[in-house]
C-alpha positions as CSV (number, residue, x, y, z in Angstrom):
1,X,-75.3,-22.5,-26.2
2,X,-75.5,-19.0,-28.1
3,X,-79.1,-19.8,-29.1
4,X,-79.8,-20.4,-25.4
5,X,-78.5,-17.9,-24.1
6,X,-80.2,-15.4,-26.3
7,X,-83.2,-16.7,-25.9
8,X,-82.7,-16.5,-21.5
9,X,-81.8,-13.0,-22.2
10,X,-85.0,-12.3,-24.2
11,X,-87.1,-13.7,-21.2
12,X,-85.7,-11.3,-18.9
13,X,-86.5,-8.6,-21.1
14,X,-83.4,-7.6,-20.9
15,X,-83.3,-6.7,-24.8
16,X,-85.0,-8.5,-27.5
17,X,-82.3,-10.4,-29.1
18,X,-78.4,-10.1,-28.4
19,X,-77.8,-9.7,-32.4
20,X,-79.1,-5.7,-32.1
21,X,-76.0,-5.3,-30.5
22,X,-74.2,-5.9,-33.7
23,X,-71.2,-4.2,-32.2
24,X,-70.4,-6.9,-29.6
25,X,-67.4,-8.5,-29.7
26,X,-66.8,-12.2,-29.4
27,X,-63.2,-13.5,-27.1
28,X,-62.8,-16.9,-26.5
29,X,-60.0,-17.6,-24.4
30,X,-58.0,-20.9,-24.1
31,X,-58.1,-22.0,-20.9
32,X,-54.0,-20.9,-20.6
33,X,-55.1,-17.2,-21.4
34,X,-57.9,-17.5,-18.5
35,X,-56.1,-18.5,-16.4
36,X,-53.0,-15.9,-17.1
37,X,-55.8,-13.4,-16.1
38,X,-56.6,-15.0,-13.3
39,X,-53.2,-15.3,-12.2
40,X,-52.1,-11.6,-13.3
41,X,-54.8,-10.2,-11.1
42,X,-53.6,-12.5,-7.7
43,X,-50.2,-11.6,-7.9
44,X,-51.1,-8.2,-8.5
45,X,-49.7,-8.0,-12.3
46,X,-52.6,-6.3,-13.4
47,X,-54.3,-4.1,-11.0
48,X,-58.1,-4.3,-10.2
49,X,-59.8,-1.2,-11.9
50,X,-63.4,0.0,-11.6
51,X,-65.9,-1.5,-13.9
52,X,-66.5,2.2,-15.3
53,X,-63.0,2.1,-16.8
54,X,-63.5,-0.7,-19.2
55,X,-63.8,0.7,-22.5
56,X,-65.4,-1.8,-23.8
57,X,-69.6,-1.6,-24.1
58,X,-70.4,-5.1,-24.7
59,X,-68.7,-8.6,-25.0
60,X,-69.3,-12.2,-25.6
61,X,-66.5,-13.6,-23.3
62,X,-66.0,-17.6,-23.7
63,X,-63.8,-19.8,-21.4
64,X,-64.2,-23.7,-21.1
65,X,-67.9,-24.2,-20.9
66,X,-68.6,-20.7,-19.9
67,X,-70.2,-17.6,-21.9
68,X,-70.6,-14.7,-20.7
69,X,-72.5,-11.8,-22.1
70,X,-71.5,-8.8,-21.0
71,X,-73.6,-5.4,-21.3
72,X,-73.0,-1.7,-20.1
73,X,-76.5,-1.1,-21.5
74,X,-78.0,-1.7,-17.8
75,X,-81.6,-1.6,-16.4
76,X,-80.2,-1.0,-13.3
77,X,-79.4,2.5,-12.2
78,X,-76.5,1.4,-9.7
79,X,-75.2,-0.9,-12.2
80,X,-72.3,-0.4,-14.6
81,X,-72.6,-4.0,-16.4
82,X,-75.5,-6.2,-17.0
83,X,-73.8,-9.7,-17.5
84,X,-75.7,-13.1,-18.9
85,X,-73.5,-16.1,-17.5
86,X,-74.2,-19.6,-19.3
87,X,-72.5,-22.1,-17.5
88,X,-71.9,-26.2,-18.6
89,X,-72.3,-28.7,-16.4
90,X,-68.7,-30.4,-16.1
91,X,-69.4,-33.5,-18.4
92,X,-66.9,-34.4,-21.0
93,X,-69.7,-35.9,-23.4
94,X,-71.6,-32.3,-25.0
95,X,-74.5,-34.5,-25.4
96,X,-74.8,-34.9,-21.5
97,X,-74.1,-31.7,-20.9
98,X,-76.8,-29.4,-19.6
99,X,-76.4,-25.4,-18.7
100,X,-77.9,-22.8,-16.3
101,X,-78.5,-19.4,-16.9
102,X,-78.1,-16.4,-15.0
103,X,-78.2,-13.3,-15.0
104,X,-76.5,-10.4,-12.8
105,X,-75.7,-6.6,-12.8
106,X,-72.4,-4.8,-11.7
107,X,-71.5,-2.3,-9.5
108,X,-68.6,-0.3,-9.9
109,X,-66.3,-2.6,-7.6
110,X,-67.8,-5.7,-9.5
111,X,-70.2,-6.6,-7.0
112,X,-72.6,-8.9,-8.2
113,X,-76.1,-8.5,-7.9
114,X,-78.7,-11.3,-9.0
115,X,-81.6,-10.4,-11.4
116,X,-82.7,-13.7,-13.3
117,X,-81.5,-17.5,-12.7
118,X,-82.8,-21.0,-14.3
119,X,-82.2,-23.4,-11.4
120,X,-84.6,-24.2,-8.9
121,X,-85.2,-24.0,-4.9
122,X,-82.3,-22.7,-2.2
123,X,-80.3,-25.8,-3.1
124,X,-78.9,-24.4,-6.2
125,X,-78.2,-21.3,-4.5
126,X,-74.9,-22.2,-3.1
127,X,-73.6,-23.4,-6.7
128,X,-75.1,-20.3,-8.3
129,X,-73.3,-18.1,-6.5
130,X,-69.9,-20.5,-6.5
131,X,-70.4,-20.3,-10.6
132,X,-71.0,-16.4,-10.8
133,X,-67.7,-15.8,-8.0
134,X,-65.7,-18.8,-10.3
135,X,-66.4,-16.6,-13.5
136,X,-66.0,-13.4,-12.1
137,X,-62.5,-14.2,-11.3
138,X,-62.0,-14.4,-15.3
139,X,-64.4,-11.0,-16.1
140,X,-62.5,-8.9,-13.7
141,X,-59.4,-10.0,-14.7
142,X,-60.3,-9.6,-18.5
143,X,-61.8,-6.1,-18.0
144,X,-59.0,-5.0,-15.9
145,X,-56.7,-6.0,-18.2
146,X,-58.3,-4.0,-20.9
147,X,-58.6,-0.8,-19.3
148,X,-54.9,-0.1,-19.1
Protein backbone atom coordinates (compact mmCIF):
# COMPACT_ATOMS: atom_id res chain seq x y z
CA UNK A 1 0.00 0.00 0.00
CA UNK A 2 3.24 2.33 0.76
CA UNK A 3 4.52 1.59 -2.83
CA UNK A 4 1.13 2.89 -4.01
CA UNK A 5 0.81 5.47 -2.31
CA UNK A 6 4.09 6.85 -3.22
CA UNK A 7 3.80 6.33 -6.51
CA UNK A 8 -0.15 8.42 -6.49
CA UNK A 9 1.83 11.13 -4.78
CA UNK A 10 4.48 11.28 -7.53
CA UNK A 11 1.63 11.60 -10.16
CA UNK A 12 0.31 14.63 -8.51
CA UNK A 13 3.59 16.13 -8.47
CA UNK A 14 3.21 16.68 -5.35
CA UNK A 15 7.05 15.66 -4.66
CA UNK A 16 8.99 13.08 -6.32
CA UNK A 17 9.11 10.29 -3.96
CA UNK A 18 7.87 10.40 -0.13
CA UNK A 19 11.45 8.78 0.94
CA UNK A 20 13.13 12.64 0.53
CA UNK A 21 11.28 13.37 3.39
CA UNK A 22 13.55 11.10 5.36
CA UNK A 23 12.37 12.85 8.53
CA UNK A 24 8.76 11.56 8.42
CA UNK A 25 7.60 9.71 11.00
CA UNK A 26 5.59 6.48 10.77
CA UNK A 27 2.39 5.90 13.73
CA UNK A 28 0.28 3.06 13.32
CA UNK A 29 -2.36 3.02 15.76
CA UNK A 30 -4.42 -0.02 16.95
CA UNK A 31 -7.73 0.52 16.27
CA UNK A 32 -8.32 1.02 20.42
CA UNK A 33 -5.84 4.09 20.20
CA UNK A 34 -7.98 5.51 17.17
CA UNK A 35 -10.55 5.34 18.42
CA UNK A 36 -9.50 6.88 22.10
CA UNK A 37 -8.81 9.90 19.80
CA UNK A 38 -11.77 9.91 18.39
CA UNK A 39 -13.49 9.65 21.47
CA UNK A 40 -11.18 12.21 23.42
CA UNK A 41 -11.99 14.79 20.85
CA UNK A 42 -16.18 14.21 21.16
CA UNK A 43 -16.30 14.45 24.67
CA UNK A 44 -14.15 17.27 24.61
CA UNK A 45 -10.98 15.56 26.39
CA UNK A 46 -8.69 16.96 24.05
CA UNK A 47 -9.63 20.21 22.58
CA UNK A 48 -9.68 20.96 18.81
CA UNK A 49 -6.50 23.13 17.98
CA UNK A 50 -5.59 24.76 14.73
CA UNK A 51 -3.73 22.77 12.15
CA UNK A 52 -0.77 25.53 12.53
CA UNK A 53 -0.20 24.23 16.02
CA UNK A 54 0.83 20.74 15.23
CA UNK A 55 4.40 20.51 15.59
CA UNK A 56 4.82 17.92 13.70
CA UNK A 57 6.01 18.63 9.69
CA UNK A 58 5.20 15.33 8.27
CA UNK A 59 3.65 11.93 9.21
CA UNK A 60 2.74 8.51 7.95
CA UNK A 61 -0.43 7.96 10.12
CA UNK A 62 -1.91 4.15 9.83
CA UNK A 63 -5.28 2.97 11.27
CA UNK A 64 -7.13 -0.25 10.01
CA UNK A 65 -6.76 -0.13 6.32
CA UNK A 66 -6.04 3.48 6.19
CA UNK A 67 -2.68 5.55 5.56
CA UNK A 68 -2.40 8.77 5.60
CA UNK A 69 0.46 10.90 4.52
CA UNK A 70 0.56 13.92 5.97
CA UNK A 71 2.63 17.12 4.72
CA UNK A 72 3.07 20.79 5.92
CA UNK A 73 5.19 21.22 2.79
CA UNK A 74 1.97 22.55 0.79
CA UNK A 75 1.43 23.75 -2.81
CA UNK A 76 -1.34 25.48 -1.65
CA UNK A 77 -0.89 28.96 -0.28
CA UNK A 78 -4.17 28.71 2.05
CA UNK A 79 -3.20 25.33 3.08
CA UNK A 80 -1.38 24.29 6.24
CA UNK A 81 -1.23 20.39 5.48
CA UNK A 82 -1.11 18.53 2.17
CA UNK A 83 -2.51 14.98 3.22
CA UNK A 84 -2.29 11.66 0.80
CA UNK A 85 -5.25 9.33 2.11
CA UNK A 86 -5.01 5.57 0.92
CA UNK A 87 -7.96 3.94 1.87
CA UNK A 88 -8.86 -0.24 1.68
CA UNK A 89 -11.83 -1.42 0.56
CA UNK A 90 -13.49 -3.32 3.69
CA UNK A 91 -12.59 -6.97 2.61
CA UNK A 92 -11.19 -9.33 5.08
CA UNK A 93 -9.18 -11.33 2.37
CA UNK A 94 -5.90 -8.64 1.47
CA UNK A 95 -5.87 -10.27 -1.80
CA UNK A 96 -9.45 -8.85 -2.62
CA UNK A 97 -8.74 -5.87 -1.31
CA UNK A 98 -8.39 -2.89 -3.58
CA UNK A 99 -7.60 1.05 -2.51
CA UNK A 100 -8.32 4.62 -3.66
CA UNK A 101 -6.25 7.38 -3.50
CA UNK A 102 -6.69 10.83 -2.64
CA UNK A 103 -5.41 13.63 -2.09
CA UNK A 104 -6.45 16.91 -0.13
CA UNK A 105 -4.99 20.09 1.47
CA UNK A 106 -5.85 21.78 4.90
CA UNK A 107 -6.88 24.89 6.13
CA UNK A 108 -6.27 26.01 9.40
CA UNK A 109 -9.71 24.74 10.88
CA UNK A 110 -9.02 21.30 8.98
CA UNK A 111 -11.14 22.04 6.17
CA UNK A 112 -10.63 19.80 3.54
CA UNK A 113 -10.05 20.78 0.15
CA UNK A 114 -9.75 18.11 -2.81
CA UNK A 115 -6.72 18.19 -5.21
CA UNK A 116 -6.23 14.63 -6.80
CA UNK A 117 -8.57 11.32 -6.43
CA UNK A 118 -8.40 7.71 -8.22
CA UNK A 119 -12.14 6.86 -8.51
CA UNK A 120 -14.19 7.60 -11.25
CA UNK A 121 -17.50 9.68 -12.25
CA UNK A 122 -19.96 11.67 -9.44
CA UNK A 123 -20.84 8.25 -8.09
CA UNK A 124 -17.77 7.90 -6.09
CA UNK A 125 -18.10 11.27 -4.93
CA UNK A 126 -20.33 10.69 -2.01
CA UNK A 127 -17.95 7.79 -0.70
CA UNK A 128 -14.88 9.96 -1.25
CA UNK A 129 -15.93 12.54 0.73
CA UNK A 130 -17.57 9.89 3.54
CA UNK A 131 -13.79 8.33 3.50
CA UNK A 132 -11.79 11.77 3.83
CA UNK A 133 -14.62 13.06 6.76
CA UNK A 134 -14.28 9.11 8.35
CA UNK A 135 -10.43 9.74 8.52
CA UNK A 136 -10.30 13.13 9.45
CA UNK A 137 -12.10 12.31 12.52
CA UNK A 138 -8.68 10.22 13.45
CA UNK A 139 -6.09 13.16 11.88
CA UNK A 140 -7.66 15.84 13.94
CA UNK A 141 -7.83 14.03 16.85
CA UNK A 142 -4.15 12.84 16.42
CA UNK A 143 -2.86 16.31 15.69
CA UNK A 144 -4.74 17.89 18.37
CA UNK A 145 -3.58 15.64 20.64
CA UNK A 146 -0.01 16.33 19.84
CA UNK A 147 -0.07 19.94 19.99
CA UNK A 148 -0.62 20.11 23.70
Amino acid sequence: MLKELNEFITECGACNDISQYDDTKYIQLPEEHRQQFVDAMSNGEVPLRKASECPAKRLLLHFANTVLFVNNDTQDSDAIYDVYLAQGSDSSDDSDMSYTYTAFSLDNDYQPKLISHTGNGKADEKRLWEEIHAAMLTLRGFMSAISE
